[in-house]
N, C-alpha and C positions, 0 to 999 in steps of 0.2 A: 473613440478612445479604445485600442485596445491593451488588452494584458497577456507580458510574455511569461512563459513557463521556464524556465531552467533547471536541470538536475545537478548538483553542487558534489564534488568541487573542482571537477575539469571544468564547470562553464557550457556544457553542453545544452544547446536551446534545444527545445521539445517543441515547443509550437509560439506563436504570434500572431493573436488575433485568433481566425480560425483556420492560421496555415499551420501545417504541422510540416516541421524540417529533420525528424527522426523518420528513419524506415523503418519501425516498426508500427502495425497500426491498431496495437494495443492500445497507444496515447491517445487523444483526441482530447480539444478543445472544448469545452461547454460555454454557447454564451447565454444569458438569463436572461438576454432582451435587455426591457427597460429599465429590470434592475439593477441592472450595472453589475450581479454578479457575475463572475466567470470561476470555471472548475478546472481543474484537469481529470478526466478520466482514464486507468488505465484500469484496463481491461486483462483479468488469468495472470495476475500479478504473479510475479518471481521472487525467488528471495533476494535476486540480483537487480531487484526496484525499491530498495530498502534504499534510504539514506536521507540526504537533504535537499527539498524544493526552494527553487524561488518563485512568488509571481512578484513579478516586476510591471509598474507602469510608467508612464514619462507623460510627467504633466508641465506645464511653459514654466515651473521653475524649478526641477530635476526630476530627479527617477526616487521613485519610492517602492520601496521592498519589503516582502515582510516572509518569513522563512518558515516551511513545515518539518519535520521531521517524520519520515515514516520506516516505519518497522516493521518489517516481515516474518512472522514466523510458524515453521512449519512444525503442525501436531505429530506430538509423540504418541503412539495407542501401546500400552503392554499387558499383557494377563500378568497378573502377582504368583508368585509361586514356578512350579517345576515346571517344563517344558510338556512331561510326559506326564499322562492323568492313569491312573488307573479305580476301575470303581465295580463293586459288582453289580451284576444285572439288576435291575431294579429299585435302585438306590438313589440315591438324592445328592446332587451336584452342582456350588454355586462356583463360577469362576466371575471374579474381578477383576475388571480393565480400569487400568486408569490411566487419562490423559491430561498429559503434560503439555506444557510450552502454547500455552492460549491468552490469547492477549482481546479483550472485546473493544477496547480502544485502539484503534489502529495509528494515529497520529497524534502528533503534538505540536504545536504552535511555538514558535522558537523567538522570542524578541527579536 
């Protein structure tokens, strides 16, 4: 039995089983053996790999799906304050960076 990959919502297949039918070879197939799990990995992810998967199986009485949704996004870094610092010699200087746009959950599971 294997499990196909689709990236939604042109319908585009990524892989089946362990073929992979995208030319790019970020994608690849993970299969778990006897667990019957299977992954999709992609690999230096883009923000233009954000959206919605399917894996899809076909068992003798139809196909069953069930959908990811992933979200890419890329870190913001900014110092607070002016551009320009001025300070005299020997003096004491904190600059604050703060970073936006961080997600530690990368997907979500879509009924």
């Amino acid at each position: 039995m294997a499990v196909t990959w689709i990236k939604q919502p042109h319908y585009n297949i990524l892989t089946s089983g362990k073929r992979t039918f995208i030319r790019d070879d970020r994608f690849q197939a993970l299969d778990g053996g006897r667990t019957g799990d299977w992954a999709l990995q992609v690999k230096s992810v883009e923000l233009g790999d954000g959206g919605t998967y399917e894996c899809q199986i076909s068992t003798g009485t139809g196909v069953i799906s069930t959908y990811v949704n992933l979200s890419v996004m890329k870190p913001v870094a900014t110092i607070n304050g002016s551009k320009d610092r001025h300070v005299d010699l020997g003096s004491t200087i904190t600059l604050q960076c703060t970073i936006t746009k961080i997600m530690l959950s990368t997907y979500s599971a879509l009924g």
